[in-house]
ChimeraX commands (.cxc) that place a marker at each C-alpha (Angstrom):
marker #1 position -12.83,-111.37,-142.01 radius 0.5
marker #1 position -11.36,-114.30,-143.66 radius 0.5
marker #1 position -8.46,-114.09,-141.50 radius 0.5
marker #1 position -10.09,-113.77,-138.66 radius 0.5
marker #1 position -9.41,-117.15,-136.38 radius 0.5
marker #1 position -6.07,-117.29,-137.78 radius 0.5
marker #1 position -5.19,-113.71,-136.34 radius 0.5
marker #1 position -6.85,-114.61,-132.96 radius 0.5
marker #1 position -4.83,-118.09,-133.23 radius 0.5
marker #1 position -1.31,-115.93,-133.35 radius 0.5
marker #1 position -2.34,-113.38,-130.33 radius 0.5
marker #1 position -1.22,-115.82,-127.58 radius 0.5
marker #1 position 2.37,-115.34,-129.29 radius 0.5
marker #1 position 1.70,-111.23,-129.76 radius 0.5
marker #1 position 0.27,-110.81,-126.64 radius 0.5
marker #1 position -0.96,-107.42,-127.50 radius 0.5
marker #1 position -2.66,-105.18,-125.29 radius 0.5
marker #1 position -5.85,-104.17,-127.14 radius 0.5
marker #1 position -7.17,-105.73,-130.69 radius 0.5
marker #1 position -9.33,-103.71,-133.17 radius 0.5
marker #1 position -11.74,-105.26,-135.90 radius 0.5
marker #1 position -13.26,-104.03,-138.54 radius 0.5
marker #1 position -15.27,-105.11,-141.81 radius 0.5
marker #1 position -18.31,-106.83,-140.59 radius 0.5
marker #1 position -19.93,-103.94,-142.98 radius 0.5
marker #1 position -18.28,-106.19,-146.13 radius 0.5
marker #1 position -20.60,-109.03,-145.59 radius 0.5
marker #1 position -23.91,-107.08,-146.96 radius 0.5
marker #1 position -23.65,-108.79,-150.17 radius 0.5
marker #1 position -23.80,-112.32,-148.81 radius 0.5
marker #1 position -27.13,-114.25,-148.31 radius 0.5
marker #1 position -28.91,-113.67,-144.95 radius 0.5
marker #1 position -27.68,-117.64,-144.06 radius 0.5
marker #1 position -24.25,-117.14,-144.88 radius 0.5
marker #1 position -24.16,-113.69,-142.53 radius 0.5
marker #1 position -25.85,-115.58,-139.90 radius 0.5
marker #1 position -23.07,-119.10,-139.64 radius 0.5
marker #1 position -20.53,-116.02,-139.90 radius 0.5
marker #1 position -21.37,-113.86,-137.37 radius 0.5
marker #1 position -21.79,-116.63,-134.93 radius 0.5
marker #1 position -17.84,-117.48,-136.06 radius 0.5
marker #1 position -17.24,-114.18,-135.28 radius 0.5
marker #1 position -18.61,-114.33,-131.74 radius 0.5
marker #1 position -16.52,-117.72,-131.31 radius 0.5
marker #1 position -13.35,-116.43,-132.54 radius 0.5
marker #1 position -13.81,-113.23,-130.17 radius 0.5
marker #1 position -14.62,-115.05,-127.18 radius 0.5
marker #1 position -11.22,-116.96,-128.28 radius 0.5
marker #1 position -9.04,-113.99,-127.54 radius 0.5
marker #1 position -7.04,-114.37,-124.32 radius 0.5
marker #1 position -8.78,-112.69,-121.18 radius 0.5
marker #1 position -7.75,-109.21,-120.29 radius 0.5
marker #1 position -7.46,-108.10,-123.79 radius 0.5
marker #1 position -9.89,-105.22,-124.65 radius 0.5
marker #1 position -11.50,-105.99,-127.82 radius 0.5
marker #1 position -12.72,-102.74,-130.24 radius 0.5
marker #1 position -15.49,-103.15,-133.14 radius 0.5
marker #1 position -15.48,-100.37,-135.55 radius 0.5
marker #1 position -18.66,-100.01,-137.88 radius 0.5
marker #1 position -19.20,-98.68,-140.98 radius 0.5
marker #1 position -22.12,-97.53,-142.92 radius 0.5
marker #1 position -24.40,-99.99,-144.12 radius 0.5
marker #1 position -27.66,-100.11,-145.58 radius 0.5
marker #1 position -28.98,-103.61,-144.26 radius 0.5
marker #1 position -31.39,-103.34,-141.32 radius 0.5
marker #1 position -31.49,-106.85,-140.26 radius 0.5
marker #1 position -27.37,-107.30,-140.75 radius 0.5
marker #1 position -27.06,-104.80,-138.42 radius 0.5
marker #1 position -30.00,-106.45,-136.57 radius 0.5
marker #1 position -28.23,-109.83,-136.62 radius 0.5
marker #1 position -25.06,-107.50,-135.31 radius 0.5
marker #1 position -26.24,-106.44,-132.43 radius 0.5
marker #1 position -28.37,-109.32,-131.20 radius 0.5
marker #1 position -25.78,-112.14,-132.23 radius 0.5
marker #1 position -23.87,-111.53,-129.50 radius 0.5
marker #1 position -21.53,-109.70,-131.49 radius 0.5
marker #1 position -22.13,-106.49,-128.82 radius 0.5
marker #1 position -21.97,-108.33,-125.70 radius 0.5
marker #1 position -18.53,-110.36,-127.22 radius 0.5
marker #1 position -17.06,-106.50,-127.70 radius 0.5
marker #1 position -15.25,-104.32,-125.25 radius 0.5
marker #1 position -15.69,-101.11,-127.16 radius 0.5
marker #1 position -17.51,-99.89,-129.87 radius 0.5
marker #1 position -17.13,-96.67,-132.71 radius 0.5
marker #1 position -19.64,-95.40,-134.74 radius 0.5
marker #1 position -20.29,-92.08,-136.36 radius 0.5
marker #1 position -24.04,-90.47,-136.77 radius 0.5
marker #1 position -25.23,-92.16,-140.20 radius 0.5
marker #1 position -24.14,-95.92,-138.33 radius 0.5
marker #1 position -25.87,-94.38,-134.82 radius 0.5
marker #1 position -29.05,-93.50,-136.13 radius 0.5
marker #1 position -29.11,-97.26,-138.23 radius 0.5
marker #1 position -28.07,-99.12,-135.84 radius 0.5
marker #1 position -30.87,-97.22,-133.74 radius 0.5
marker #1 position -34.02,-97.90,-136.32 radius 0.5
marker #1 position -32.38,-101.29,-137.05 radius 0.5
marker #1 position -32.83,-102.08,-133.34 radius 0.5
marker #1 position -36.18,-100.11,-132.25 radius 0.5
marker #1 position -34.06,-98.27,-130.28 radius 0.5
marker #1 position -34.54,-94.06,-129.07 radius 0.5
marker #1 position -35.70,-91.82,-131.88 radius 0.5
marker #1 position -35.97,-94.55,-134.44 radius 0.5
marker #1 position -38.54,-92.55,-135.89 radius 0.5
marker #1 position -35.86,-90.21,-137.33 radius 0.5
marker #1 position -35.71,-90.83,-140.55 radius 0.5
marker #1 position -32.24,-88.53,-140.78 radius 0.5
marker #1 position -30.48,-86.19,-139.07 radius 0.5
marker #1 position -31.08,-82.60,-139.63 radius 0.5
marker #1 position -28.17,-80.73,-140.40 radius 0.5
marker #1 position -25.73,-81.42,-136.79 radius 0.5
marker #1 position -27.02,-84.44,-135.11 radius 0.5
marker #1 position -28.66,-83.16,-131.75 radius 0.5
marker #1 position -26.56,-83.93,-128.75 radius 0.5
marker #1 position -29.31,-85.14,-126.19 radius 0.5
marker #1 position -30.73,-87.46,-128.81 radius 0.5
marker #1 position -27.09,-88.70,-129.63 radius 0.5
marker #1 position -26.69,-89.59,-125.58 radius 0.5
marker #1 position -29.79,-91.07,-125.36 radius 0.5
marker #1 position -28.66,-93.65,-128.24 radius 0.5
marker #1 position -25.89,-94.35,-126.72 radius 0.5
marker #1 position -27.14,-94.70,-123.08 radius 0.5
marker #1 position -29.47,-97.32,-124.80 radius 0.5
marker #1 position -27.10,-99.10,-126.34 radius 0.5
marker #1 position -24.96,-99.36,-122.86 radius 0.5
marker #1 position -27.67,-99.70,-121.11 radius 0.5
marker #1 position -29.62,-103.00,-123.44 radius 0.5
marker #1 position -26.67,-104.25,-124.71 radius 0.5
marker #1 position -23.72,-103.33,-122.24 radius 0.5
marker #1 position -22.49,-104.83,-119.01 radius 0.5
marker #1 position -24.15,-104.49,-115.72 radius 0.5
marker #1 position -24.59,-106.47,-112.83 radius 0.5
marker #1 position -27.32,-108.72,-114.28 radius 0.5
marker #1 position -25.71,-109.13,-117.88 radius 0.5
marker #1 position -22.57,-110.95,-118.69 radius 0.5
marker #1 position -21.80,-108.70,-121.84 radius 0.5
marker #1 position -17.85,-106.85,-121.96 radius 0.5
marker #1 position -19.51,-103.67,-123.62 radius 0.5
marker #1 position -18.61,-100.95,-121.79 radius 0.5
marker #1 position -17.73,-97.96,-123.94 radius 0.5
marker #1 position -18.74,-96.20,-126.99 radius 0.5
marker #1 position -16.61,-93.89,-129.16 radius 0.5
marker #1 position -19.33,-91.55,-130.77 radius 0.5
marker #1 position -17.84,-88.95,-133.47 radius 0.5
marker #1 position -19.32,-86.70,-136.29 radius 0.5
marker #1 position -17.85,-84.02,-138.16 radius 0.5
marker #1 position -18.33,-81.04,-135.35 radius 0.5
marker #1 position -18.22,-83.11,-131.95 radius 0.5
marker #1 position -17.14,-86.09,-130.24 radius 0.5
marker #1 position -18.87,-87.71,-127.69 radius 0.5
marker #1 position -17.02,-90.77,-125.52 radius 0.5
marker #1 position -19.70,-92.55,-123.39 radius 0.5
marker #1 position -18.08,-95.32,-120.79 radius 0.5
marker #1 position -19.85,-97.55,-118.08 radius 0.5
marker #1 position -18.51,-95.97,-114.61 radius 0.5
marker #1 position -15.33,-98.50,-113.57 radius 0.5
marker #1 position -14.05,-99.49,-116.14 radius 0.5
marker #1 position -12.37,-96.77,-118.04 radius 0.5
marker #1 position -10.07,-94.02,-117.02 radius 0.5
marker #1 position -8.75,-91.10,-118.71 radius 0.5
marker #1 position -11.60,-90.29,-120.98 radius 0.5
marker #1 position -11.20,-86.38,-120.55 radius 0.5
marker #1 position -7.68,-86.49,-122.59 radius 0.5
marker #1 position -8.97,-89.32,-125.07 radius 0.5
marker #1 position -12.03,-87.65,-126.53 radius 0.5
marker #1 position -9.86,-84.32,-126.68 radius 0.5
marker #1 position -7.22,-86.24,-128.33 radius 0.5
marker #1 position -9.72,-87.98,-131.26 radius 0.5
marker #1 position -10.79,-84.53,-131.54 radius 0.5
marker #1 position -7.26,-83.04,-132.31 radius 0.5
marker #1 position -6.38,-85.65,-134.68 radius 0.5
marker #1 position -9.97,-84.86,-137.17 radius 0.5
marker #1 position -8.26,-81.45,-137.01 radius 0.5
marker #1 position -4.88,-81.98,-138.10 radius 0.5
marker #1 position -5.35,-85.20,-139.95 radius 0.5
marker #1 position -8.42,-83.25,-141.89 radius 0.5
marker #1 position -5.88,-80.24,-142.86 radius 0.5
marker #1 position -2.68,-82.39,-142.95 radius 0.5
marker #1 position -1.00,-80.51,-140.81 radius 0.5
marker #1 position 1.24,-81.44,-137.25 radius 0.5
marker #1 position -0.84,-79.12,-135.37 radius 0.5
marker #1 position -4.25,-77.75,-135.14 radius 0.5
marker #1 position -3.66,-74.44,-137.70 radius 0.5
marker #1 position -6.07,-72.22,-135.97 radius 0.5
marker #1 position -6.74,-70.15,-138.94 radius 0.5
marker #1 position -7.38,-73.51,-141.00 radius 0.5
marker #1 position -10.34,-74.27,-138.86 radius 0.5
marker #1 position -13.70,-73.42,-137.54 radius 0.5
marker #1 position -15.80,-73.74,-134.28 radius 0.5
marker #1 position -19.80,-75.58,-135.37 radius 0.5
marker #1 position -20.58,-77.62,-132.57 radius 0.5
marker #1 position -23.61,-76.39,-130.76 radius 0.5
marker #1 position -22.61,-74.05,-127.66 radius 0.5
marker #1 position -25.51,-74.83,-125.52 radius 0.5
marker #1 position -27.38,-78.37,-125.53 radius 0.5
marker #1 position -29.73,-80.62,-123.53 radius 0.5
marker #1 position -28.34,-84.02,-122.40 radius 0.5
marker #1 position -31.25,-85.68,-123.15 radius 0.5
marker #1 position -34.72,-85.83,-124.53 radius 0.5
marker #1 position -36.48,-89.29,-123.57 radius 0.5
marker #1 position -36.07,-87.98,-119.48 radius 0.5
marker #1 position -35.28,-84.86,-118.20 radius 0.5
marker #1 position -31.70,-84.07,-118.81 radius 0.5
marker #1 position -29.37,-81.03,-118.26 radius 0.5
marker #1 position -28.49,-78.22,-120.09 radius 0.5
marker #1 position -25.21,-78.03,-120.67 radius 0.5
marker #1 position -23.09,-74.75,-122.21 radius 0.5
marker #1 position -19.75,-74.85,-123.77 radius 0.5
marker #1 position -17.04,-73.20,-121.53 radius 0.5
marker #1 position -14.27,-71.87,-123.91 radius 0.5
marker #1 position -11.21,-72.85,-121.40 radius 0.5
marker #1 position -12.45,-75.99,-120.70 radius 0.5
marker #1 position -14.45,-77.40,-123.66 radius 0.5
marker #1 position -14.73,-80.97,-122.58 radius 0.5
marker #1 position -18.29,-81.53,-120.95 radius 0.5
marker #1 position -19.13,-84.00,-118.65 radius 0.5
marker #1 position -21.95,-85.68,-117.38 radius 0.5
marker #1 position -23.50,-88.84,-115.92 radius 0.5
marker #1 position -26.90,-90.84,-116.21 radius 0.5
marker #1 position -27.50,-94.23,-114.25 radius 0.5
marker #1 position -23.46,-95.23,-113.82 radius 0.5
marker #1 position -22.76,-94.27,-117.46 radius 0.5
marker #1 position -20.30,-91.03,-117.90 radius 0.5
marker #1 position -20.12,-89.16,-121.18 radius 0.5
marker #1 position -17.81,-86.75,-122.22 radius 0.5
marker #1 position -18.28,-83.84,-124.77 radius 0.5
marker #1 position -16.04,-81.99,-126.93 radius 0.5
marker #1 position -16.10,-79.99,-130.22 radius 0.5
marker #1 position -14.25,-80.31,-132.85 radius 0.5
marker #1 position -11.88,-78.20,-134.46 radius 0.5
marker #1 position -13.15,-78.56,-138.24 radius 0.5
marker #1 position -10.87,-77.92,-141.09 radius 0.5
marker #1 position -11.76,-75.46,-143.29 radius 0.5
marker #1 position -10.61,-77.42,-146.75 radius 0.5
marker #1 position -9.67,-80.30,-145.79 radius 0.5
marker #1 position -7.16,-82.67,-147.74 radius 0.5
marker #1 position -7.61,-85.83,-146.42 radius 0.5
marker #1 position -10.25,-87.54,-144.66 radius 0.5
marker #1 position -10.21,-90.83,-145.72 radius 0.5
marker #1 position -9.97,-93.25,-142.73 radius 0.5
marker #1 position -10.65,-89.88,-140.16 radius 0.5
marker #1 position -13.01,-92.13,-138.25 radius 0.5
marker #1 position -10.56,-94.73,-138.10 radius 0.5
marker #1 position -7.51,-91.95,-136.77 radius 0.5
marker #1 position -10.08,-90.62,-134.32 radius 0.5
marker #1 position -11.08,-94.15,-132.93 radius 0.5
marker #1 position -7.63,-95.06,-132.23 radius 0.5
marker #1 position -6.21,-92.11,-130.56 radius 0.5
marker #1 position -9.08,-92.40,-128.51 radius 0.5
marker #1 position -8.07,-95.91,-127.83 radius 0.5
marker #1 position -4.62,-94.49,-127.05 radius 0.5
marker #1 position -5.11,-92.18,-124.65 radius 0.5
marker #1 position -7.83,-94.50,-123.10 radius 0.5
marker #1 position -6.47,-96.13,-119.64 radius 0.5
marker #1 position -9.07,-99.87,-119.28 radius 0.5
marker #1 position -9.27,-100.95,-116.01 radius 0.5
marker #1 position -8.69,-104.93,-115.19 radius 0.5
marker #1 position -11.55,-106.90,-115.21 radius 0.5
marker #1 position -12.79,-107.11,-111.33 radius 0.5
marker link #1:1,2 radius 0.2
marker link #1:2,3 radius 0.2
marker link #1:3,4 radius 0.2
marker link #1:4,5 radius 0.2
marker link #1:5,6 radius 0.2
marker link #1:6,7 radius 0.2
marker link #1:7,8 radius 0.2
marker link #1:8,9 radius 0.2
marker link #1:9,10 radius 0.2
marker link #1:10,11 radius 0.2
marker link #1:11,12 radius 0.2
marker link #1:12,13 radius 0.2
marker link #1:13,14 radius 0.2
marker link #1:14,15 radius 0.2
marker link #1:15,16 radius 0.2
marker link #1:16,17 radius 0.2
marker link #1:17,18 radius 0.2
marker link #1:18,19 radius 0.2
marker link #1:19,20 radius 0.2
marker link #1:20,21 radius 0.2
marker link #1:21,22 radius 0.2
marker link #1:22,23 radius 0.2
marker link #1:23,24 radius 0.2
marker link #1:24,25 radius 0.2
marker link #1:25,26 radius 0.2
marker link #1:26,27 radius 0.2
marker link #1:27,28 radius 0.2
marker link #1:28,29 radius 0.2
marker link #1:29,30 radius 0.2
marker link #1:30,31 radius 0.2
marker link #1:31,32 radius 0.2
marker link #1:32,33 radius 0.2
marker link #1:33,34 radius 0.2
marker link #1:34,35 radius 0.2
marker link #1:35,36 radius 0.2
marker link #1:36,37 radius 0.2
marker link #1:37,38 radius 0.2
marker link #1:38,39 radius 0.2
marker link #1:39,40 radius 0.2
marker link #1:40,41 radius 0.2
marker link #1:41,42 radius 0.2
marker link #1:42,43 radius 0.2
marker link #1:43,44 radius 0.2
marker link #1:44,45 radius 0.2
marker link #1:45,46 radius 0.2
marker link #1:46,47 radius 0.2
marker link #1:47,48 radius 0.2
marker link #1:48,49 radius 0.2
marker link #1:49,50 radius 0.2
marker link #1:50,51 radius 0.2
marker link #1:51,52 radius 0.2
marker link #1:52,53 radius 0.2
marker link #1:53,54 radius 0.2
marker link #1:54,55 radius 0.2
marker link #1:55,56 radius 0.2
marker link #1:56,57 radius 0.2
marker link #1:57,58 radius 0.2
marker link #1:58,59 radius 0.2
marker link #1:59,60 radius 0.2
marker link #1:60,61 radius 0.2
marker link #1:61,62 radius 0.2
marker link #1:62,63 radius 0.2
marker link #1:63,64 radius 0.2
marker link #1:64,65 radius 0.2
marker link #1:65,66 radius 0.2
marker link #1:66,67 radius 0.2
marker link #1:67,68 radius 0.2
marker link #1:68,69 radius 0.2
marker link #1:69,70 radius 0.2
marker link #1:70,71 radius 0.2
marker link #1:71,72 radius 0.2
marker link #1:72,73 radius 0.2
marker link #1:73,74 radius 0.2
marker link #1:74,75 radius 0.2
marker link #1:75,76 radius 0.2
marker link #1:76,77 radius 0.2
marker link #1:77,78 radius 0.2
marker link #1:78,79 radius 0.2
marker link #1:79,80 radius 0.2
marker link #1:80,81 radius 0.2
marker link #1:81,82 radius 0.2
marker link #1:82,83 radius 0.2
marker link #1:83,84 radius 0.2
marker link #1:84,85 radius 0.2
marker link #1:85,86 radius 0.2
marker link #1:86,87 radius 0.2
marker link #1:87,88 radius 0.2
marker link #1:88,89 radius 0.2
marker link #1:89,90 radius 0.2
marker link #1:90,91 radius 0.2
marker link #1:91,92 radius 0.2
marker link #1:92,93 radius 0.2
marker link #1:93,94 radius 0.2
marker link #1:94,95 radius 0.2
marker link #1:95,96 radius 0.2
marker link #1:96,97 radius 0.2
marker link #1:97,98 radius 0.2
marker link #1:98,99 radius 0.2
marker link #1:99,100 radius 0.2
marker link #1:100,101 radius 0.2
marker link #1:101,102 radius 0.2
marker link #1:102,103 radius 0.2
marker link #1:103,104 radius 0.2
marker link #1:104,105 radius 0.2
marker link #1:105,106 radius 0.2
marker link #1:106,107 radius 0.2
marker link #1:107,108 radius 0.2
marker link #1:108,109 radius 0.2
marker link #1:109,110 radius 0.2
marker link #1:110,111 radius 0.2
marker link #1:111,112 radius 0.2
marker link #1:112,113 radius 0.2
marker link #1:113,114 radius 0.2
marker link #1:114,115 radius 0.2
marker link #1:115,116 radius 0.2
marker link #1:116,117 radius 0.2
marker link #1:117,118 radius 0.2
marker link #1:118,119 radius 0.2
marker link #1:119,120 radius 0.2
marker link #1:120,121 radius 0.2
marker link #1:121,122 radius 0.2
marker link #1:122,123 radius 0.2
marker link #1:123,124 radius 0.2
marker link #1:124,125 radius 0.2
marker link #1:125,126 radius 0.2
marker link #1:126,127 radius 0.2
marker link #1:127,128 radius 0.2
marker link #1:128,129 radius 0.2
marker link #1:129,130 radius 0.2
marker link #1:130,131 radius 0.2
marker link #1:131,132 radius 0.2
marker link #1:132,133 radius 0.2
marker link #1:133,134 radius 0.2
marker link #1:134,135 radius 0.2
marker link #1:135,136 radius 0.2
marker link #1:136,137 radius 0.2
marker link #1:137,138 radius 0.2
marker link #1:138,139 radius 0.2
marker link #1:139,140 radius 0.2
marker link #1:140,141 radius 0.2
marker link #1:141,142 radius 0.2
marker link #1:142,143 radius 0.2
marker link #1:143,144 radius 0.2
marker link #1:144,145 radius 0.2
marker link #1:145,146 radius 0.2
marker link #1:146,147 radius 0.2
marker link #1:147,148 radius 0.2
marker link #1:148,149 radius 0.2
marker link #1:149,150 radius 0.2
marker link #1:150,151 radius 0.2
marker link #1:151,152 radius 0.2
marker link #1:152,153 radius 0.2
marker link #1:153,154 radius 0.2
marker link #1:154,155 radius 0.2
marker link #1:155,156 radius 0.2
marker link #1:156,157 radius 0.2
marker link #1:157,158 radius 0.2
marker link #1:158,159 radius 0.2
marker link #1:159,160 radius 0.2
marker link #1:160,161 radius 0.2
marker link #1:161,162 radius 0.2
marker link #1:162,163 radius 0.2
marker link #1:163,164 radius 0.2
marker link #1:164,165 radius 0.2
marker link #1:165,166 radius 0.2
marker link #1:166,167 radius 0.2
marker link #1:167,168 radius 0.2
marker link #1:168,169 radius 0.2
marker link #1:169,170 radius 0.2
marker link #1:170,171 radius 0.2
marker link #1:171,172 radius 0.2
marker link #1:172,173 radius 0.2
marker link #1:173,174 radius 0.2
marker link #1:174,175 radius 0.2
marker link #1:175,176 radius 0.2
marker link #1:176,177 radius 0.2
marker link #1:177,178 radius 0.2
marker link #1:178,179 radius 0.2
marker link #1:179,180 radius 0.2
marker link #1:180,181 radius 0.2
marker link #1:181,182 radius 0.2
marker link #1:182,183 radius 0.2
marker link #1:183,184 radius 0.2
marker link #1:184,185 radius 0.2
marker link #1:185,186 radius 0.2
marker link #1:186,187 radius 0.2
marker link #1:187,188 radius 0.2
marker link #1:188,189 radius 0.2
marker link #1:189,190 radius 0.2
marker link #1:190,191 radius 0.2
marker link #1:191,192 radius 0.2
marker link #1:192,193 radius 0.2
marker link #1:193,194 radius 0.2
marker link #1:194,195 radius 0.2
marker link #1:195,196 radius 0.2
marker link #1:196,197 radius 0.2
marker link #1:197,198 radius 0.2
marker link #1:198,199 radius 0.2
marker link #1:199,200 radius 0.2
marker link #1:200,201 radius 0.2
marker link #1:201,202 radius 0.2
marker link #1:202,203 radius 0.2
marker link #1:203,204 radius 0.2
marker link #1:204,205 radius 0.2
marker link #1:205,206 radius 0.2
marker link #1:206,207 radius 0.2
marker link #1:207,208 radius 0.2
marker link #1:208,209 radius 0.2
marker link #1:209,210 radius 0.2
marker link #1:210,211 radius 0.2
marker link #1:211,212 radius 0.2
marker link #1:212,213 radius 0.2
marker link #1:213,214 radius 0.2
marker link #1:214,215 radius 0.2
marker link #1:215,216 radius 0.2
marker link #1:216,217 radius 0.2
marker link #1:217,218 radius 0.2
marker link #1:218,219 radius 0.2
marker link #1:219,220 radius 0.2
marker link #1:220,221 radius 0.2
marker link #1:221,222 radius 0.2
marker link #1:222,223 radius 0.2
marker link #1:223,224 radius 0.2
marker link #1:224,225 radius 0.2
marker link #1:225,226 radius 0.2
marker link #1:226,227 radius 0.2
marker link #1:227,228 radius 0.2
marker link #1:228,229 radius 0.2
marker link #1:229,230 radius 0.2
marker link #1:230,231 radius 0.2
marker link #1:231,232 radius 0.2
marker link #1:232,233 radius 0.2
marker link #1:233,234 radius 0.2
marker link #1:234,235 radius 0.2
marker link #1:235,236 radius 0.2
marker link #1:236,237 radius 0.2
marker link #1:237,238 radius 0.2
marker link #1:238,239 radius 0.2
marker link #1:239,240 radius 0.2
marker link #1:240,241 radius 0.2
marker link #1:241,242 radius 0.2
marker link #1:242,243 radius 0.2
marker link #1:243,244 radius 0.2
marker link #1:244,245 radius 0.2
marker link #1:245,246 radius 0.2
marker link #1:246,247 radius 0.2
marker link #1:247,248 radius 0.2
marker link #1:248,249 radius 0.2
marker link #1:249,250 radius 0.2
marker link #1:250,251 radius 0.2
marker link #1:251,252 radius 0.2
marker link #1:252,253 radius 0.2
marker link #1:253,254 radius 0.2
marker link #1:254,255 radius 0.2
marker link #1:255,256 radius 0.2
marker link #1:256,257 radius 0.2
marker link #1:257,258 radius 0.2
view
């Protein structure tokens, strides 16, 4: 965070093609004023990133309501192209924000897939971009430990069928250390059957074996569904969140600004 407007100040020379940022988690211990006159800097350095570039916020868990508040309301969304979050920093971010079942006070064993969507439809759909809101928000990353879930506003974003499969593969092998998935090192938990939503009438949708990526679509915002291989013992899953973000991003294909 410290070095953030001197990293934005060398991307003209880098020219990269997509820039990822992390930590605004690390500035829960500071007083409420000093969050505030740094988020704002945030925004402004963003918004200082050449054009074109896609911009992607990772969260982390926190425990501060109006941080997260401050997070999502300070611009800090609307300044983002993407977004990834697992269910603890979901369901926050949710109650934080009055958003869909912000009653919950936690999630019951494996977070239910049509209150997941309906989260993240909110999000795109408050905080997002559409025709009357100039925000870059248009895609959300959503993983916990048995399924992924990629959620994109239609036309921007292509290839999301191969990038939520790919995040998944990597929590598999990455989990197990391993090259590839070891399919006697891992187990099938994601739910087989599921509604798409519960605050409207959604779908039900069932798992098909030989093609295990589910797709649907609610008011010009696709999702996609997989499961997740999940590794039996696994070895390492520090940063897993991180790995699964980014080859997401990898396999992700953004579409030029119209």
């Amino acid at each position: 965070m410290n070095m953030l407007e001197v990293f934005v100040s060398s991307l003209e020379e880098f020219q990269p093609d997509l820039v990822v940022l992390s930590g605004l988690h690390m500035m829960e211990g500071q007083s409420k004023e000093l969050q505030r006159k740094r988020l704002l800097e945030v925004v402004t350095s963003i918004s200082d990133i050449p054009t074109g570039i896609p911009v992607h916020l990772e969260l982390a868990s926190m425990t501060n309501k109006e941080l997260m508040r401050s997070i999502v309301h300070q611009q800090v969304f609307p300044a983002v192209t993407s977004l990834g979050l697992n269910e603890q920093e979901l369901l926050f971010l949710s109650q934080a924000a009055s958003g869909p079942h912000s009653s919950l006070s936690s999630w019951n064993g494996v977070p239910d897939v049509g209150m997941v969507s309906d989260i993240l439809f909110w999000i795109l759909k408050e905080h997002g971009r559409s025709k009357g809101r100039a925000s870059d928000l248009t895609r959300i990353h959503f993983h916990t430990l048995v399924y992924h879930i990629l959620a994109t506003v239609d036309g921007h974003w292509a290839n999301q069928l191969a990038a939520v499969a790919a995040g998944a593969r990597v929590a598999g092998t990455q989990a197990c250390a391993t090259e590839a998935i070891d399919a006697n090192r891992v187990s099938l938990r994601a739910p087989h059957e599921f509604m798409t939503s519960h605050s409207e009438v959604g779908s039900r949708i069932v798992i098909n074996p030989n093609e295990p990526v589910a797709e649907w679509r609610r008011e010009g915002i696709s999702f996609h569904f997989t499961p997740v291989l999940v590794c039996k013992d696994p070895i390492r899953t520090v940063g897993l969140g991180d790995a699964i973000s980014a080859e997401g991003l990898f396999y992700s294909e953004v579409r030029p600004h119209s």
